[in-house]
N, CA, C and O of each residue as an XYZ file, in Angstrom:
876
protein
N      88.716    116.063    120.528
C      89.402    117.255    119.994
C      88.496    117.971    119.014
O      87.777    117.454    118.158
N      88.609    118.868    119.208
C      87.856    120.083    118.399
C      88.184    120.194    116.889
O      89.386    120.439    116.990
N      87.978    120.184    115.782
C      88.485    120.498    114.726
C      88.336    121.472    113.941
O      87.366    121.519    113.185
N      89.428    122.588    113.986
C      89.445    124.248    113.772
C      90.022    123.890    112.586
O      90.443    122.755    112.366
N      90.060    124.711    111.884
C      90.501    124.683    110.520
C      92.492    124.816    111.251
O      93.265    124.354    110.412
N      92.824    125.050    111.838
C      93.863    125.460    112.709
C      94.469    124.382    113.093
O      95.661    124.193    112.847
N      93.639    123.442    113.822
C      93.727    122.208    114.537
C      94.199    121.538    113.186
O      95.395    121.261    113.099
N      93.225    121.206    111.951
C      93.512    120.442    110.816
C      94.876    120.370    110.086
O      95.632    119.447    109.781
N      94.886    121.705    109.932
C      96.089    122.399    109.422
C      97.346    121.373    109.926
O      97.981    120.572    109.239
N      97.499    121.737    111.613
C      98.665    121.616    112.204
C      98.829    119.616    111.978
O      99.887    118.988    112.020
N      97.777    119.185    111.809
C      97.672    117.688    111.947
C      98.267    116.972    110.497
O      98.992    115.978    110.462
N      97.760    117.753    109.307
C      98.127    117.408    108.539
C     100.125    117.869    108.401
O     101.011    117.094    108.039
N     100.214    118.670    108.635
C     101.736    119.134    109.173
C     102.530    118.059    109.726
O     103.475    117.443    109.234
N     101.995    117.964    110.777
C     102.610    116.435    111.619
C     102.495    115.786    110.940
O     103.570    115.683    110.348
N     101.443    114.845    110.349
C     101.569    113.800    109.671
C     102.571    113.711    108.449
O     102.761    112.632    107.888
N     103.186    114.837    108.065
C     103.773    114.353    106.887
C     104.825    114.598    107.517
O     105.628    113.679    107.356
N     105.219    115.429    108.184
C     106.592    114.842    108.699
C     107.126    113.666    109.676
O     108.277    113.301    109.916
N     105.739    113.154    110.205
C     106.130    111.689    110.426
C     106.159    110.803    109.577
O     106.922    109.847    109.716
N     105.446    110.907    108.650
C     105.804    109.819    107.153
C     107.202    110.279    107.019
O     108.094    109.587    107.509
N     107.414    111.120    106.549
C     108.918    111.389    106.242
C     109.796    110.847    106.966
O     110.763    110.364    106.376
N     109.725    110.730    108.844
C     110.748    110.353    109.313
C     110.482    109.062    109.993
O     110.903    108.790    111.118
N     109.656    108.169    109.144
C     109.744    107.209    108.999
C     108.755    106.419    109.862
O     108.725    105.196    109.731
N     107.770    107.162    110.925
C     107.044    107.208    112.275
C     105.792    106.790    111.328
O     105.121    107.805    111.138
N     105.210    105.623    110.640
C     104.217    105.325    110.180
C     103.136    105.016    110.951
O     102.024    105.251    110.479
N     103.229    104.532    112.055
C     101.896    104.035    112.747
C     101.653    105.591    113.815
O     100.681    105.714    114.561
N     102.431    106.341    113.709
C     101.993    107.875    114.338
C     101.791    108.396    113.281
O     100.661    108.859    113.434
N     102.033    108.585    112.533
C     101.239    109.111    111.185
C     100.163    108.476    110.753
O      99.507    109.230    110.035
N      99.616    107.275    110.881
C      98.342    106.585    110.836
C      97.654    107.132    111.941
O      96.437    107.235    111.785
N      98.285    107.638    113.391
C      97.590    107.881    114.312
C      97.004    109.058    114.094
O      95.901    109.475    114.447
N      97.747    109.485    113.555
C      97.147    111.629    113.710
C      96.494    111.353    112.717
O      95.417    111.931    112.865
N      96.495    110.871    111.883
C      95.078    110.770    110.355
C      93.683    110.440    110.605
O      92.667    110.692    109.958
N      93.946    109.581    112.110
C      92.881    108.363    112.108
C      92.210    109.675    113.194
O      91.010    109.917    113.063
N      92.766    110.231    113.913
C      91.889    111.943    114.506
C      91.015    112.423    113.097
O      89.801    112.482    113.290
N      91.401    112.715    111.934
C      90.416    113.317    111.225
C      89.877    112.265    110.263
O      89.498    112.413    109.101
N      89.924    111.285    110.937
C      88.427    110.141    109.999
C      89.222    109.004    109.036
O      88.568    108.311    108.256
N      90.408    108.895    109.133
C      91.091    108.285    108.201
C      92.079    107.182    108.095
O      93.298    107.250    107.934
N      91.257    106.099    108.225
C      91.550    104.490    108.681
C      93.390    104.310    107.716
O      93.974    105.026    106.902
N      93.645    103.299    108.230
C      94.665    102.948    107.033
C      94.332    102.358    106.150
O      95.013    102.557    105.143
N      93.552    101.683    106.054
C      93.337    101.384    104.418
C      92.781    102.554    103.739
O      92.570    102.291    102.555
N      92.493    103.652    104.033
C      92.091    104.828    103.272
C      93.779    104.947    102.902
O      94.182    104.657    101.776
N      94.468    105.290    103.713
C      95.752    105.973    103.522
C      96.810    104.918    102.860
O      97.916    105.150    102.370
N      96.271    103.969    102.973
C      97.280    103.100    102.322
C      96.742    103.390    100.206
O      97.479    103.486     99.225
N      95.448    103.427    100.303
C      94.818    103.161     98.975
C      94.713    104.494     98.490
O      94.115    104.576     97.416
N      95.331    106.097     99.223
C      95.536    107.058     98.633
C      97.334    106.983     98.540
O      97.690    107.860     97.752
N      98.282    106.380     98.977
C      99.523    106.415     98.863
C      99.529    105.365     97.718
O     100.101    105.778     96.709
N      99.227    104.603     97.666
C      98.959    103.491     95.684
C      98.575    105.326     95.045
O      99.327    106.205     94.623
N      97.379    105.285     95.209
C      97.252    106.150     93.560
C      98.441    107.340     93.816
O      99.174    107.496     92.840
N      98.697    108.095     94.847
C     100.039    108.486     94.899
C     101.381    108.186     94.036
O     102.100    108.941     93.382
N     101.438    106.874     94.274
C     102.696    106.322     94.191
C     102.657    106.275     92.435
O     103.409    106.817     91.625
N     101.277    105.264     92.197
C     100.645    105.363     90.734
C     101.138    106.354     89.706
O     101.948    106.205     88.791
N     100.449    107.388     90.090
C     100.934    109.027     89.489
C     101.771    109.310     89.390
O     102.258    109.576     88.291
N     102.360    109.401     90.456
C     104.407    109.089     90.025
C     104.949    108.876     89.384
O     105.594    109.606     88.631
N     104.865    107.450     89.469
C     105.356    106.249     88.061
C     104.724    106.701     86.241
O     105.316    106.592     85.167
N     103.499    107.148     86.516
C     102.780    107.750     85.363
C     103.622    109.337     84.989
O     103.591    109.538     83.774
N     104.153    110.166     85.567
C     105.180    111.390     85.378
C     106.016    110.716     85.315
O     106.212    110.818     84.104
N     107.146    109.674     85.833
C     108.281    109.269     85.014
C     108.507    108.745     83.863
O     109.468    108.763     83.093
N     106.990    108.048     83.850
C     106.865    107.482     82.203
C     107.029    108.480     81.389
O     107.999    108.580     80.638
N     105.966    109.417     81.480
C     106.099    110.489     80.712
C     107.502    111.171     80.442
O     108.082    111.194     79.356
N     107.951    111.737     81.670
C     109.417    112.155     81.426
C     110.551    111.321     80.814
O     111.546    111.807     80.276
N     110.163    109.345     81.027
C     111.187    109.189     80.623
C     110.818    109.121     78.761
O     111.677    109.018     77.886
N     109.801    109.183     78.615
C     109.734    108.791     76.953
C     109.998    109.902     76.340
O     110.274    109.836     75.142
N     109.976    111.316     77.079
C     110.185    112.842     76.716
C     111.930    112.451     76.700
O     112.688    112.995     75.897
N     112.136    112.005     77.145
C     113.888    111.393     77.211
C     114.161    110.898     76.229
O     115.285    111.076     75.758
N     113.371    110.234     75.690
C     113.915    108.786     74.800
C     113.588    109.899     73.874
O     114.633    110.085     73.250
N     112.530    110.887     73.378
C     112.542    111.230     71.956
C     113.587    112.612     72.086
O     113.963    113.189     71.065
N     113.931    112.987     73.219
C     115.501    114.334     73.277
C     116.521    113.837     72.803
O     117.343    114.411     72.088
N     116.544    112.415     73.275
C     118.149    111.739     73.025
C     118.197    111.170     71.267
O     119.225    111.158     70.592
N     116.856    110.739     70.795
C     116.718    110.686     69.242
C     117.314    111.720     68.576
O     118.258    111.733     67.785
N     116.389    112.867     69.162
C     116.749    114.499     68.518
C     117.923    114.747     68.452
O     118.447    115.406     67.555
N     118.716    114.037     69.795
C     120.404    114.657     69.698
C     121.228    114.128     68.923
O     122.253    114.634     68.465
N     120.541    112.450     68.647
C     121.558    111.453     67.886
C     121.494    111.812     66.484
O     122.496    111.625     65.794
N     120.399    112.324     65.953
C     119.918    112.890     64.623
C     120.087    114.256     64.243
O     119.790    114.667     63.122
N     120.700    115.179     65.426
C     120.911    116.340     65.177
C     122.223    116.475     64.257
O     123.209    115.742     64.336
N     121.943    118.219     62.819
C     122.701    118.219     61.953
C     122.725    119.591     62.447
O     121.711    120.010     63.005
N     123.701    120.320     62.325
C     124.202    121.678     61.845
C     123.245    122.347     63.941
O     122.787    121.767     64.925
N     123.446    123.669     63.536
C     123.205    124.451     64.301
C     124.273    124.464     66.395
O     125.473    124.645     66.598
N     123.464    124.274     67.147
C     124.574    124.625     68.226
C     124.688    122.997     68.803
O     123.793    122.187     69.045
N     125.661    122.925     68.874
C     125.364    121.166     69.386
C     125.370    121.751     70.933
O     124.484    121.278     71.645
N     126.181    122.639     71.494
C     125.945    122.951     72.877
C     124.710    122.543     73.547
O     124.513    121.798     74.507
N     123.549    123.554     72.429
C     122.439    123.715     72.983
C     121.374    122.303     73.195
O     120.350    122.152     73.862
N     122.395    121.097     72.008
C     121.387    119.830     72.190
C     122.207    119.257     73.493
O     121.742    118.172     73.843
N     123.062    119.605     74.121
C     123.660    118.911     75.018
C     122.803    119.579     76.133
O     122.263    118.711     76.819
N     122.467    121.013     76.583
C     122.021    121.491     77.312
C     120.611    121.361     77.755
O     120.131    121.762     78.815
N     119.819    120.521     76.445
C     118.437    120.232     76.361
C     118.696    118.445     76.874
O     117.870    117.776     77.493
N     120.031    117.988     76.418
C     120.004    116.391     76.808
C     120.002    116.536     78.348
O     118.972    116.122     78.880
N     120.840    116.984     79.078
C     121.258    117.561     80.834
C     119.888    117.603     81.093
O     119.447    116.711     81.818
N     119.060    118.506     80.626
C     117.688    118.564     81.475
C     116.625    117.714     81.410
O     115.621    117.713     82.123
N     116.940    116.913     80.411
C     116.257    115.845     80.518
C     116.610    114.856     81.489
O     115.894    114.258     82.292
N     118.364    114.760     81.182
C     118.606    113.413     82.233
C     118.277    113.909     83.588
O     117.787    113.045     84.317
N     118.407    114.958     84.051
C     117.815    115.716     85.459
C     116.549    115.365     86.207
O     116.481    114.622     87.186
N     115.458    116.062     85.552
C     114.741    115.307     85.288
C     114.022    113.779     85.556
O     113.340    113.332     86.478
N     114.476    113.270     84.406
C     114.340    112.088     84.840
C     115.015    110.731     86.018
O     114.692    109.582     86.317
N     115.942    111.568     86.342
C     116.839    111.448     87.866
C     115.583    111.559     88.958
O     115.152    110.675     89.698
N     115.208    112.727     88.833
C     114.569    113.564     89.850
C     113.251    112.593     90.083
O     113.076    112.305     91.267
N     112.275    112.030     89.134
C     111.281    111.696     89.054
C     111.402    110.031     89.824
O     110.612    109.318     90.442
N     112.704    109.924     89.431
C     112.951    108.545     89.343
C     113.229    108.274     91.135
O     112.759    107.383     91.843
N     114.114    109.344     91.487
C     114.050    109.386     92.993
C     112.498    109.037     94.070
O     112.207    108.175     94.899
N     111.678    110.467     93.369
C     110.844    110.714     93.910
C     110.130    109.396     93.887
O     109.590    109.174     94.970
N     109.931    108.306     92.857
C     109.258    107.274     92.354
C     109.505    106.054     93.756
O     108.708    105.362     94.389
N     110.587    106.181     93.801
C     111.792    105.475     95.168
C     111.109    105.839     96.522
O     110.751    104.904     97.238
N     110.911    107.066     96.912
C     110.479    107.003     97.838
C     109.020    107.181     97.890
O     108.595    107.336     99.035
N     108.152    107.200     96.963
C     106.700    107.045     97.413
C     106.498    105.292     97.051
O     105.439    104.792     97.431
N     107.440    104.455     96.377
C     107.089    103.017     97.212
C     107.612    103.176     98.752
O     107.251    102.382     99.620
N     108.322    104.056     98.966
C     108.929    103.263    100.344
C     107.388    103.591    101.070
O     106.962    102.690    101.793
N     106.593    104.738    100.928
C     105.671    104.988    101.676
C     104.588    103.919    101.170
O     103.774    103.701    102.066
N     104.391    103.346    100.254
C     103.489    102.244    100.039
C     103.689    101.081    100.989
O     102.787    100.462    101.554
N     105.223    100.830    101.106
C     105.269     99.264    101.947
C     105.325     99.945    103.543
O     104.940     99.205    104.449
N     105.789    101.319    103.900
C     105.586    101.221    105.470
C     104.207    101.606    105.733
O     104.032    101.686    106.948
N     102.936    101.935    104.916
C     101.552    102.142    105.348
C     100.941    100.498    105.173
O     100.084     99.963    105.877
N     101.656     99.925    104.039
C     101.134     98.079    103.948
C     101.566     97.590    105.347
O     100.764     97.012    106.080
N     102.241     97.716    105.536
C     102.809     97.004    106.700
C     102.047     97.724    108.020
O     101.798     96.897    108.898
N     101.814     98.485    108.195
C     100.562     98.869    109.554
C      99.167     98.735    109.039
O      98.245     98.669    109.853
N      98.977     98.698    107.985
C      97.481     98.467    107.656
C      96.963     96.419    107.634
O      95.905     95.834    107.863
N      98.353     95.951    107.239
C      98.324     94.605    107.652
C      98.246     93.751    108.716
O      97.530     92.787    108.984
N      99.433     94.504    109.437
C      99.056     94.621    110.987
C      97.751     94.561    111.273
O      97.127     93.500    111.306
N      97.194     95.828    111.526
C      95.614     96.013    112.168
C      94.826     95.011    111.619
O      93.858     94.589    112.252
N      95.054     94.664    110.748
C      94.091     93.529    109.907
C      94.047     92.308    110.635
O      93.047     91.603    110.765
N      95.421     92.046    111.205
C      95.697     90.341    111.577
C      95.418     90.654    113.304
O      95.467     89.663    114.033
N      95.176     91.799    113.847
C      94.521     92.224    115.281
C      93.377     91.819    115.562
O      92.981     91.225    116.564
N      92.423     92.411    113.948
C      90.986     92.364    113.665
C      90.934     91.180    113.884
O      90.191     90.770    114.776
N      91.733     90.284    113.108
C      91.280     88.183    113.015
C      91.040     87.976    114.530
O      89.917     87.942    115.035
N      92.121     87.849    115.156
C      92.643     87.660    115.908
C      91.665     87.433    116.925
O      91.304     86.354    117.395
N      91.183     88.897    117.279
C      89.558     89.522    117.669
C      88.659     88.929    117.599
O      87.936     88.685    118.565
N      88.403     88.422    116.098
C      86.994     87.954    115.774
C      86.916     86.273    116.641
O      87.706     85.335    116.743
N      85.641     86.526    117.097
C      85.666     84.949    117.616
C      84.224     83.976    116.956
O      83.709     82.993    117.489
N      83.851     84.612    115.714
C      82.614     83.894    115.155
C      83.597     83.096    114.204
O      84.549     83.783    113.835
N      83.581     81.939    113.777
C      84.524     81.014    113.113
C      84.522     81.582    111.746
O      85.522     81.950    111.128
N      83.207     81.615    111.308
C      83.357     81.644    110.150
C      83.227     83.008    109.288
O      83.219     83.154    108.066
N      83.102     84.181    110.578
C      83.257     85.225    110.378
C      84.869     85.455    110.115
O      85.256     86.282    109.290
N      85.873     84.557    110.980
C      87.463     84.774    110.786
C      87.328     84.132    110.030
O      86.375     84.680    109.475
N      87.606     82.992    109.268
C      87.725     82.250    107.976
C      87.584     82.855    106.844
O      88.178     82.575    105.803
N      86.306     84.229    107.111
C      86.475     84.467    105.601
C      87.069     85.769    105.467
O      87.092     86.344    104.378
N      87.729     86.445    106.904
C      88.168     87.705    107.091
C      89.824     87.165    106.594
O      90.595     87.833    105.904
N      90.124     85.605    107.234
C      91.520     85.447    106.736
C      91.790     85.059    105.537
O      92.968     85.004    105.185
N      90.683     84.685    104.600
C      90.860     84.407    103.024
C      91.076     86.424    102.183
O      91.826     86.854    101.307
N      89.968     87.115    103.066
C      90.090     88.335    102.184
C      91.563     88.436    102.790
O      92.386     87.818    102.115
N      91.952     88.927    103.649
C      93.319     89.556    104.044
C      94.529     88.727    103.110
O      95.570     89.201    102.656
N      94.088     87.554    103.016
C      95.343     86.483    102.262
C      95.040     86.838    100.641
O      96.140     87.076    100.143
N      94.546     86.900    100.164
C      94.105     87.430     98.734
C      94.540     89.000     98.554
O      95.000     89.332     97.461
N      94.430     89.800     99.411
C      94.629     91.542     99.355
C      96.218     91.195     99.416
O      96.999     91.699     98.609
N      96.683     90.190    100.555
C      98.506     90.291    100.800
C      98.623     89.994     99.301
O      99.199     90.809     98.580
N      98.182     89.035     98.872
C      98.844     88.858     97.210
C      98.847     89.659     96.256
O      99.758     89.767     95.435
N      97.596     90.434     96.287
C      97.780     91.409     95.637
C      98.592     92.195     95.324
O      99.193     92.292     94.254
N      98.713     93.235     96.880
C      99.342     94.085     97.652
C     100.938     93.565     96.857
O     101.491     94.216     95.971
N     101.438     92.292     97.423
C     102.792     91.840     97.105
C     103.418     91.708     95.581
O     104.600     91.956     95.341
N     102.402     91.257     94.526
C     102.245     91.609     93.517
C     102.678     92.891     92.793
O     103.408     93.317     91.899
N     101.787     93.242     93.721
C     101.986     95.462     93.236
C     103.423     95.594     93.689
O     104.269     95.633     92.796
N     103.838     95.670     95.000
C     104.944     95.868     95.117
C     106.045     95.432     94.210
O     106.886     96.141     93.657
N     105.860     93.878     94.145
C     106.796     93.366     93.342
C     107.373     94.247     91.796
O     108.492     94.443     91.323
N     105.474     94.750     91.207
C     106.058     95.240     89.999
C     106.806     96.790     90.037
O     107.608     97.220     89.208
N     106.402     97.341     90.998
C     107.024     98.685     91.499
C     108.469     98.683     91.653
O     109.130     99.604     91.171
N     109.043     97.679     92.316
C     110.177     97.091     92.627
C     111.379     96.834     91.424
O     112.608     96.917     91.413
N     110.470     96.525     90.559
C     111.426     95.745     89.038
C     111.719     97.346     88.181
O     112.802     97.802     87.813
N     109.970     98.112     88.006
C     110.210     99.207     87.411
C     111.067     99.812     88.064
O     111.795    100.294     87.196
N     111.545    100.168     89.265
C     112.457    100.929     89.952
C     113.821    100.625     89.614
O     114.794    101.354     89.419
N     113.646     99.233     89.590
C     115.369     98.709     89.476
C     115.546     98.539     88.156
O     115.995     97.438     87.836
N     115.301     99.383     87.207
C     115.292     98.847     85.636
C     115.570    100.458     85.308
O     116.136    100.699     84.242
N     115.237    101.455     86.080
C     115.832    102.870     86.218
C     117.179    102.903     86.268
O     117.819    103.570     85.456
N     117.767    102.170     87.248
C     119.466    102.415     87.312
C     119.892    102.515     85.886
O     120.111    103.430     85.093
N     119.919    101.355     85.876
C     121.036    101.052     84.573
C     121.035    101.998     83.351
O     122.053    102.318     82.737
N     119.359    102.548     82.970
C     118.981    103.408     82.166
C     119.532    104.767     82.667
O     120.280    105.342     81.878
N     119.350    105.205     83.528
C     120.041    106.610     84.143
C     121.369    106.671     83.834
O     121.940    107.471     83.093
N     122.044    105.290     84.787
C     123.516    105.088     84.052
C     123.667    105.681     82.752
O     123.749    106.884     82.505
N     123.693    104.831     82.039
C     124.051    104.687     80.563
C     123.249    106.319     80.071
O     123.793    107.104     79.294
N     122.382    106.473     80.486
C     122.122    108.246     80.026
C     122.787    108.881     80.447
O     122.930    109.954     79.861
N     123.430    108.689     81.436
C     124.493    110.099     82.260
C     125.517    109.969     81.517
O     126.205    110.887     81.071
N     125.703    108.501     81.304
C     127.465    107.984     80.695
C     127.318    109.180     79.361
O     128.145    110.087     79.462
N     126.561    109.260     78.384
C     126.006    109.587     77.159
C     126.109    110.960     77.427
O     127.096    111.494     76.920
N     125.320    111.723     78.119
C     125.636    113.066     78.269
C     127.017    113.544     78.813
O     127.625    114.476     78.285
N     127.489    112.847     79.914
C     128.775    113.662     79.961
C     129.729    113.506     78.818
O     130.306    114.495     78.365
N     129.891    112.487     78.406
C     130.377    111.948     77.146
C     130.420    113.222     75.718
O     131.396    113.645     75.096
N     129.292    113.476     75.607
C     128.497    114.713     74.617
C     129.372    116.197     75.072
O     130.107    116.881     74.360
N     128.900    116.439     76.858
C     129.707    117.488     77.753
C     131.181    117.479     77.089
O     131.592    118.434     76.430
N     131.830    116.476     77.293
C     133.303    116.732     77.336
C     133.973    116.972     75.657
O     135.148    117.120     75.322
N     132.918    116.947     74.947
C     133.668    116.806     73.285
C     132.928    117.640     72.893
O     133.444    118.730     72.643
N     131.605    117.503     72.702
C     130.590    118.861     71.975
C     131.305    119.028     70.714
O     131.816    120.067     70.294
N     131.277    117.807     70.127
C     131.845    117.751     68.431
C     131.381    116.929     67.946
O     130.762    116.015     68.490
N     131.646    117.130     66.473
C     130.775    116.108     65.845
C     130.984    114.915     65.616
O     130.068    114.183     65.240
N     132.376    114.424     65.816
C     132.991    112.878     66.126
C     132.528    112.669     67.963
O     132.815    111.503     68.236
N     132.069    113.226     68.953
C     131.298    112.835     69.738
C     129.718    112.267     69.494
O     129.036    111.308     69.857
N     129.569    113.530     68.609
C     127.827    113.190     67.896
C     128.078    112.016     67.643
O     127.444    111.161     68.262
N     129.240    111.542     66.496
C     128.757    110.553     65.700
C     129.006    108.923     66.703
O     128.742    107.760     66.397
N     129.526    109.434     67.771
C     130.275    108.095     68.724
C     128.610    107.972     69.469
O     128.383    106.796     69.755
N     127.557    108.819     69.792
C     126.329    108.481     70.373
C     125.972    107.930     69.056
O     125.635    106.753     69.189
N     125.923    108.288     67.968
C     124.635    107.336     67.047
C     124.943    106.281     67.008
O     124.138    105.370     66.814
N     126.402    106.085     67.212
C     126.575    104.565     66.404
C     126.316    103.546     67.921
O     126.292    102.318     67.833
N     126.131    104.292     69.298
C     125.715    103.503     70.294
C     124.358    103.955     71.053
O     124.102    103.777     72.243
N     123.438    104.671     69.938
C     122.780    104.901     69.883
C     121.236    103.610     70.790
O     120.320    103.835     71.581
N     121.746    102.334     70.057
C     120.099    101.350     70.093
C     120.381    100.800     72.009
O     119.586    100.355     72.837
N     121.594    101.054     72.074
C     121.361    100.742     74.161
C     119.933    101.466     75.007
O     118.861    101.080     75.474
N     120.509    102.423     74.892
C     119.683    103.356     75.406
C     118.094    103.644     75.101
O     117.188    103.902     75.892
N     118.077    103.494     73.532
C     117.042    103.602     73.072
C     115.980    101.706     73.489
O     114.840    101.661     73.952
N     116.664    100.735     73.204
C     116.337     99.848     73.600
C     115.874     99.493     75.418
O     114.997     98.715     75.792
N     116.887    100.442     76.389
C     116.616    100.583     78.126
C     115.315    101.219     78.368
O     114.462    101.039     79.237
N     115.412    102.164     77.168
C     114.502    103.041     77.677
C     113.055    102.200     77.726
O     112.581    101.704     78.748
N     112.429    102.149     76.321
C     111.320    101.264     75.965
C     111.179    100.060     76.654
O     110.056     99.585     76.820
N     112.112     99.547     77.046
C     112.231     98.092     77.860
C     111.547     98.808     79.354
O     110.720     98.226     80.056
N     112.181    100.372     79.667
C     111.791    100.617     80.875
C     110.075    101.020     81.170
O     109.333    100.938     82.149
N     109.958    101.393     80.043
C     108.127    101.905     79.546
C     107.111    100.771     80.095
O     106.151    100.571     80.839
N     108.241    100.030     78.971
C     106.890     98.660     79.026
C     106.842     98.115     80.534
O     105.754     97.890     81.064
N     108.277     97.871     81.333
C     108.126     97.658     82.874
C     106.548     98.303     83.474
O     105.486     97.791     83.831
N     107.077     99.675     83.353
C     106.357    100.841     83.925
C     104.545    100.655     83.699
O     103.639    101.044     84.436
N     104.493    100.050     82.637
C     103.515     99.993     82.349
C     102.697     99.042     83.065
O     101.554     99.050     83.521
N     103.510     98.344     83.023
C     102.852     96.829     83.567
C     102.716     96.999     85.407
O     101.861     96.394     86.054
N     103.500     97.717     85.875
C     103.411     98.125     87.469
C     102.300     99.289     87.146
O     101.495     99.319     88.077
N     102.079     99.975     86.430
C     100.980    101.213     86.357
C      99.371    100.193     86.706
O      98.437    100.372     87.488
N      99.720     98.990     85.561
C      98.541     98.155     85.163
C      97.916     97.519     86.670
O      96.748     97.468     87.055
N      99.358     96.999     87.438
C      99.124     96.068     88.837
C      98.724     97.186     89.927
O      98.176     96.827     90.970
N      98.985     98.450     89.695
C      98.470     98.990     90.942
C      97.022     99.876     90.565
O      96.191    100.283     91.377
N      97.013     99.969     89.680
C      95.168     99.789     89.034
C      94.257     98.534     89.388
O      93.047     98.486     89.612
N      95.199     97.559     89.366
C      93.976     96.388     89.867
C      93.894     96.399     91.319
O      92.849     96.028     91.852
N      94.916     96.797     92.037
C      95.120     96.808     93.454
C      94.138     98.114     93.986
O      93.774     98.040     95.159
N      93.826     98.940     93.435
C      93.077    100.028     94.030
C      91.390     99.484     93.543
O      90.434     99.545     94.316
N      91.312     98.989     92.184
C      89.911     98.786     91.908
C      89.880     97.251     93.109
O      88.754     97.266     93.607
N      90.454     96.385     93.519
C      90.505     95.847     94.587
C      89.694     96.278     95.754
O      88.648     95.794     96.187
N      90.337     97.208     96.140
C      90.614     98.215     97.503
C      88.932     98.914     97.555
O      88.319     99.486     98.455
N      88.619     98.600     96.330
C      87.491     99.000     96.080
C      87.136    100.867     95.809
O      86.079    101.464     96.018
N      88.406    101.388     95.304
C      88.675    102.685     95.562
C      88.520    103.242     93.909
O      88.659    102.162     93.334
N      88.376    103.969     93.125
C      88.527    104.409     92.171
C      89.567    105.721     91.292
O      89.412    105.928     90.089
């Protein structure tokens, strides 16, 4: 196949709407037309996924210091701290989604790039050429599983925090008074405690899929 700037175009098109609908090893296929193995695509969907998690951090700690601001807010429109709390929890909804589904695209590109790997063994018929192809592949799965794992915990350590932030804002919504104000400060350290608990998660899955790409040998 010819490659027109036209041709490229339309390929990259396809491919993401077969990631999307879930068609991973045809979306590995149309990539692998313009030069691009799965472990390329697996080790650009990590720093993908990476970056992600690095904007929810951000958004969620932009959270944690709105919801301070609101619990500490004196005089002026309380509306307007409720209207600044909403866009935060939004927000951080939104990020938190998006976070959700670029693991899902991490484990369905792991899972065809693992595949091809255990084809390759399979293939090889020098002994000790497979022996040491099945130690790397068994060391990368741990990795790989590792990473996931911590992606997995940071994800599920979102609920409860979203919860309890939504509970808090509609809560704020329905009274927008100052015996509402004062009912968030005094349950103020939940939230503030989910949140930071959720950072430090975040952090530590930021940390595991940094070692998984300097792994990958990717930068």
């Amino acid at each position: 196949m010819l490659f027109t700037a036209r041709n490229v175009g339309v390929l990259v098109v396809m491919a993401g709407l077969l990631v999307g609908s879930g068609c991973t090893s045809t979306y590995v296929a149309a990539w692998k037309q313009l030069g691009w193995e799965s472990r390329d695509l697996l080790v650009d969907q990590v720093q993908d996924t990476r970056s992600r998690q690095e904007a929810a951090k951000v958004e969620f700690t932009s959270a944690l210091d709105q919801f301070r601001a609101t619990y500490e807010f004196d005089g002026g429109e309380l509306e307007d701290a409720y209207k600044k709390l909403q866009k935060s929890y939004d927000r951080c909804y939104a990020q938190a989604d998006d976070f959700r589904d670029e693991i899902g695209g991490v484990k369905r590109l792991g899972a065809v790039f693992f595949k091809e790997w255990e084809s390759d063994i399979e293939e090889q018929t020098v002994p000790e050429y497979k022996k040491a192809m099945i130690k790397q592949r068994d060391d990368t799965q741990a990795s790989f599983d590792a990473m996931v794992a911590k992606m997995d915990e940071a994800a599920d350590k979102m609920d409860p925090v979203l919860e309890s932030f939504k509970g808090r804002v509609i809560f704020l919504k329905s009274s927008l008074n100052a015996q509402a104000l004062a009912t968030l400060q005094e349950n103020a350290d939940e939230l503030v405690d989910g949140i930071e608990a959720l950072i430090a998660e975040m952090n530590q899955s930021i940390a595991e899929a940094d070692e998984f790409i300097a792994a990958m040998g990717a930068g």
